[in-house]
VOFI-368464 format. One record per residue (C-alpha): residue number from 0; residue in one letter; x negated, y negated, z negated. Coordinates in Angstrom, 1 decimal. Layout:
BEGIN
+-----+--------+--------+--------+--------+
| num | residu |     c1 |     c2 |     c3 |
+-----+--------+--------+--------+--------+
| NUM |      A |      X |      Y |      Z |
...
+-----+--------+--------+--------+--------+
This chain:
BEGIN
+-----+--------+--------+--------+--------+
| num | residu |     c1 |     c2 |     c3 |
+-----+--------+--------+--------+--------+
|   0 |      X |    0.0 |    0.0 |    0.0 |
|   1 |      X |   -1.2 |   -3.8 |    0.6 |
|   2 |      X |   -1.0 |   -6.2 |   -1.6 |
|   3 |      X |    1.5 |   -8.3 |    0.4 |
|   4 |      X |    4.6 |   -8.8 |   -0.4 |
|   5 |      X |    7.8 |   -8.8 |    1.3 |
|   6 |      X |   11.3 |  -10.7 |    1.1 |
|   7 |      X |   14.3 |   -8.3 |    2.3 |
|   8 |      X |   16.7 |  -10.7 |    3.4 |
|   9 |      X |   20.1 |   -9.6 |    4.5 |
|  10 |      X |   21.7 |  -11.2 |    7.9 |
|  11 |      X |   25.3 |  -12.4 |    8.1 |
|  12 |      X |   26.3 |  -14.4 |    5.5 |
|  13 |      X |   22.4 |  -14.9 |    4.0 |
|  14 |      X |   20.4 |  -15.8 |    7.6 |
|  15 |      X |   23.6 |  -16.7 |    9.6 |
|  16 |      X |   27.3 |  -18.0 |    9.3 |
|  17 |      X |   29.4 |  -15.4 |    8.5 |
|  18 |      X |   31.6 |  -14.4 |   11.4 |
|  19 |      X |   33.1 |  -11.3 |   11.0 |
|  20 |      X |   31.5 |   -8.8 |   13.1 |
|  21 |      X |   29.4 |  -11.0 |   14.9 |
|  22 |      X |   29.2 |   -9.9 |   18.1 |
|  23 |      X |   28.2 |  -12.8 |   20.7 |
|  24 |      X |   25.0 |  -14.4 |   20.2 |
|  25 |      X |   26.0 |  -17.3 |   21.1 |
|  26 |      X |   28.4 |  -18.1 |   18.2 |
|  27 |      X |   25.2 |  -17.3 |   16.2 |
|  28 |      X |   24.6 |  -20.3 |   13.6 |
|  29 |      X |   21.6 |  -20.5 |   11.0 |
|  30 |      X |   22.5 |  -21.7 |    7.4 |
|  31 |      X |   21.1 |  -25.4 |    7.0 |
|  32 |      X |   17.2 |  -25.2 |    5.7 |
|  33 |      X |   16.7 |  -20.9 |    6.6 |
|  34 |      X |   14.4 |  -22.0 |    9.0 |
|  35 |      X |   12.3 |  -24.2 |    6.6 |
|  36 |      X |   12.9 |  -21.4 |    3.8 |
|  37 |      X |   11.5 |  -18.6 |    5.9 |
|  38 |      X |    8.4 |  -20.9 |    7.4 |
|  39 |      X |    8.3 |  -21.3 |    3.6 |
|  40 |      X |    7.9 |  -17.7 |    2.6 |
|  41 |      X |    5.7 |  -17.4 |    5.7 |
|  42 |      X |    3.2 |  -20.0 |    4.2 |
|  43 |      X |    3.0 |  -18.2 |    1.1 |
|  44 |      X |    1.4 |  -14.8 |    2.8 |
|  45 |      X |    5.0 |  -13.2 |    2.4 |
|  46 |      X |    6.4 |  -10.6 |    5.0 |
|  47 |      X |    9.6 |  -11.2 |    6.0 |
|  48 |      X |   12.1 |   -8.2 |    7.1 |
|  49 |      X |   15.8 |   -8.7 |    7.8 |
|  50 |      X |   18.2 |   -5.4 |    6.7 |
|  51 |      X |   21.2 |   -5.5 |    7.9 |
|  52 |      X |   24.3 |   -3.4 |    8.1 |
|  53 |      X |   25.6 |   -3.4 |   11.3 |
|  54 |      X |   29.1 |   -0.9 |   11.4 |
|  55 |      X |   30.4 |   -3.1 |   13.8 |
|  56 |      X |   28.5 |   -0.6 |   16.6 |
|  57 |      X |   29.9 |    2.5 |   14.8 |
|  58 |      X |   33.7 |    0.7 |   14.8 |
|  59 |      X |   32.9 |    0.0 |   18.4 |
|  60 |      X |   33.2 |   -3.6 |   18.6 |
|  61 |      X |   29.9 |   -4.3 |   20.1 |
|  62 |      X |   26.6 |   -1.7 |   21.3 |
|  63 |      X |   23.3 |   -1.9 |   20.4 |
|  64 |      X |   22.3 |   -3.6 |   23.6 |
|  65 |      X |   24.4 |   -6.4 |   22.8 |
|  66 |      X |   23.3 |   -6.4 |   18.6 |
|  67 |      X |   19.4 |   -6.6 |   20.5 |
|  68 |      X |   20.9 |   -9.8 |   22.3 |
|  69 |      X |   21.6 |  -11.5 |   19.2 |
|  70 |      X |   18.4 |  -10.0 |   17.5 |
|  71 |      X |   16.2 |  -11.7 |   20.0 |
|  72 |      X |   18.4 |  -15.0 |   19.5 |
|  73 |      X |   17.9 |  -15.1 |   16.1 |
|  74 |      X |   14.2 |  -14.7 |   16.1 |
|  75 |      X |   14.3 |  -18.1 |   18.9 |
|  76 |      X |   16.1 |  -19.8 |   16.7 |
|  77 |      X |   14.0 |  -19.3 |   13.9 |
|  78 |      X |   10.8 |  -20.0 |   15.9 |
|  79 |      X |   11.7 |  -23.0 |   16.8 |
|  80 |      X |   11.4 |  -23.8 |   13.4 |
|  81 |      X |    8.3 |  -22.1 |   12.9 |
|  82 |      X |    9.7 |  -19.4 |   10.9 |
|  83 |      X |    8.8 |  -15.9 |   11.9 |
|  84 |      X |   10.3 |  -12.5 |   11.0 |
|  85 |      X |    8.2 |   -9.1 |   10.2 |
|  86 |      X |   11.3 |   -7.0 |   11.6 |
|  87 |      X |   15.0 |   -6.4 |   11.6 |
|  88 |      X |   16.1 |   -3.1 |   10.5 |
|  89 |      X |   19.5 |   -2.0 |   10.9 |
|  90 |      X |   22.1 |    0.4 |    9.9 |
|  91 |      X |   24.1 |    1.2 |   12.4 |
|  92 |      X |   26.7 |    3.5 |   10.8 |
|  93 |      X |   30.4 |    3.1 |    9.8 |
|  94 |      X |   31.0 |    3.2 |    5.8 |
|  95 |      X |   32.5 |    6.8 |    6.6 |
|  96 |      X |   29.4 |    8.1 |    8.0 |
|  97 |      X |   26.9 |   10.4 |    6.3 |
|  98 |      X |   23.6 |    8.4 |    6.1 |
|  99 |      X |   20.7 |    6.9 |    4.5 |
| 100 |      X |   20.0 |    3.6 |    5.7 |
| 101 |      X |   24.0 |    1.8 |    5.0 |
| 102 |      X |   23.5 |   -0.6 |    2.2 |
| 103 |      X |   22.8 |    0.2 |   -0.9 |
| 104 |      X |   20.4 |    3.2 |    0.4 |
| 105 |      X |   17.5 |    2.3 |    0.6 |
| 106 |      X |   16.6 |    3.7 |    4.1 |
| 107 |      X |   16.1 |    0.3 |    6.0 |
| 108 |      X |   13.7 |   -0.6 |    3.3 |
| 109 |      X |   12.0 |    2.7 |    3.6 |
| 110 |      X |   11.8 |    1.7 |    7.6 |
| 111 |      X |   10.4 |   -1.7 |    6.6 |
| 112 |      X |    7.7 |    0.2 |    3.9 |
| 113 |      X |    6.7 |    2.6 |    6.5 |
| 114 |      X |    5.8 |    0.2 |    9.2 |
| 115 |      X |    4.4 |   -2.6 |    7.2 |
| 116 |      X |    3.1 |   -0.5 |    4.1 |
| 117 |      X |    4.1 |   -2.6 |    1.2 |
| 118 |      X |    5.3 |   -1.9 |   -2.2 |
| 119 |      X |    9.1 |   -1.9 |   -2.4 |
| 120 |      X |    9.5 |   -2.8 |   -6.1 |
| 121 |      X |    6.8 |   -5.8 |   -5.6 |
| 122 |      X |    9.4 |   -7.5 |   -3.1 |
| 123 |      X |   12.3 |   -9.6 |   -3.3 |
| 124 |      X |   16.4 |   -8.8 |   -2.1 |
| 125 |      X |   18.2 |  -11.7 |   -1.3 |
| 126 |      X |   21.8 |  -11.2 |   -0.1 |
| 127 |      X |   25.4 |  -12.8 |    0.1 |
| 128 |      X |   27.0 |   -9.2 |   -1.8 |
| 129 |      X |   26.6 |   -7.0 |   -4.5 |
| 130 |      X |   25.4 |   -4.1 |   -2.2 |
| 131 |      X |   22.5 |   -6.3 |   -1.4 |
| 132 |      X |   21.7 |   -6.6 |   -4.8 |
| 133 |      X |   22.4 |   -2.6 |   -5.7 |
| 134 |      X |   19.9 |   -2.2 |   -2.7 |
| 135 |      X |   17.3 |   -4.2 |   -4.2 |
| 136 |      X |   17.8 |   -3.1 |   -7.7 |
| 137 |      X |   17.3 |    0.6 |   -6.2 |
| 138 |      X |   14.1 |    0.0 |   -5.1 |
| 139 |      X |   13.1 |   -2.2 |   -8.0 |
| 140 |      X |   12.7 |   -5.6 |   -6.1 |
| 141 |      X |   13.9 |   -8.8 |   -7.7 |
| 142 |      X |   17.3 |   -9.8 |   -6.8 |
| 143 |      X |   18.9 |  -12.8 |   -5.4 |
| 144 |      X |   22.9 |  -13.2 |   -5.0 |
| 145 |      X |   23.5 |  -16.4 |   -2.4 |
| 146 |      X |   26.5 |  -17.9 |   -3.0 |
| 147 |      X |   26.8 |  -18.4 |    0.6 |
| 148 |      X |   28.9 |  -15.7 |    3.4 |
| 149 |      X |   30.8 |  -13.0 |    1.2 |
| 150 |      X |   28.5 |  -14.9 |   -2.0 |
| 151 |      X |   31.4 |  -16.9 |   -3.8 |
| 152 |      X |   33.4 |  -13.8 |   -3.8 |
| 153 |      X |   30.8 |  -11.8 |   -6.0 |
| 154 |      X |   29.4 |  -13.8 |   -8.5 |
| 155 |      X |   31.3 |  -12.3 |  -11.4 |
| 156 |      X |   29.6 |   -9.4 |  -12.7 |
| 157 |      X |   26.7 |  -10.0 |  -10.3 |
| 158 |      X |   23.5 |   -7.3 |  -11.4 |
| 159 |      X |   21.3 |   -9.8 |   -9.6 |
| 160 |      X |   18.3 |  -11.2 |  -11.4 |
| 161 |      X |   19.4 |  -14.8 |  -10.0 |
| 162 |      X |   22.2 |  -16.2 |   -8.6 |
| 163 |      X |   21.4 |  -19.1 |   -6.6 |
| 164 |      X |   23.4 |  -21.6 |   -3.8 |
| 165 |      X |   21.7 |  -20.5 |   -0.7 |
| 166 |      X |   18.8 |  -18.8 |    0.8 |
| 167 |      X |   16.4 |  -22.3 |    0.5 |
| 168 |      X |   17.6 |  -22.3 |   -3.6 |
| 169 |      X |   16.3 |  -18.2 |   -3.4 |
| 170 |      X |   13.0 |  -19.1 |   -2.0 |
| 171 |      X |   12.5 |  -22.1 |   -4.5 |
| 172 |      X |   12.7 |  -19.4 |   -7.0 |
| 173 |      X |   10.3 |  -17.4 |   -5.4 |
| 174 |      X |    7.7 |  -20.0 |   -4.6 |
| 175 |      X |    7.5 |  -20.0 |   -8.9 |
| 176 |      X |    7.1 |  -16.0 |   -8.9 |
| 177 |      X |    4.2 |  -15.2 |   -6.9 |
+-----+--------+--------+--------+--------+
């Protein structure tokens, strides 16, 4: 293992406007100050991997082609900010399905471990809903609930280490931490 360390950031609702199933990259919006956040975490030696569940591809409302479409707008949108991403890792899979990747598993982290070799439980989670947070807590990263997306609907009861407005007010936190 390196000694680098990694924030798992989750996509709709965290990185982008929640739109339910996004499905046209187009209608893809970044949350005011993720690009300066991420260009942040970049600065301070951190990797940077996006896990996402994606069971809109399972339910059949968009393929991967078109989920690689939005992937490849999102990582233009944050370099022109000068933010840059390690990876996305997704789970393509309904909630019905048998795997080990759909949030909380922790099989898009083990993806993100495996390809970038760094320590799980040395990272930090940082996600709009609780299975974001059960996912970090599982692999014994620090946890961030954003109060943005799905985020006001979770706060009570929350097992996150912080609750914080956004993903900017997460890597504030952060930036104190390592």
């Amino acid at each position: 293992m390196t000694a680098r360390r990694f924030a798992l950031i989750d996509r709709d609702g965290t990185i982008n406007v929640e739109k339910h199933y996004l499905s046209d990259p187009d209608q893809l919006e970044l949350y005011p100050g993720v690009g300066a956040a991420i260009r942040r975490l970049n600065r301070l030696g951190l990797g940077v991997a996006v896990v996402t569940n994606q069971s809109g591809i399972a339910r059949g409302y968009f393929d991967l082609e078109r989920l690689e479409q939005i992937h490849t707008r999102l990582y233009a949108l944050l370099e022109a900010e000068g933010a840059a991403i390690d990876g996305i890792y997704v789970c393509p899979h309904a909630p019905t399905d048998v795997c080990d990747c759909r949030k909380p598993l922790p099989g898009m982290v083990a993806q993100a471990v495996a390809e970038h070799h760094f320590d799980p439980a040395a990272s930090f989670m940082i996600g709009d809903k609780e299975v974001d947070v059960e996912l970090g807590r599982a692999v014994g990263a620090t946890t961030f609930l954003v109060r943005t997306g799905h985020g006001r609907d979770h706060v009570t009861g929350t097992k996150a280490d912080h609750v914080v407005d956004d993903l900017p007010a997460a890597v504030r936190i952060i930036e104190t931490l390592v």
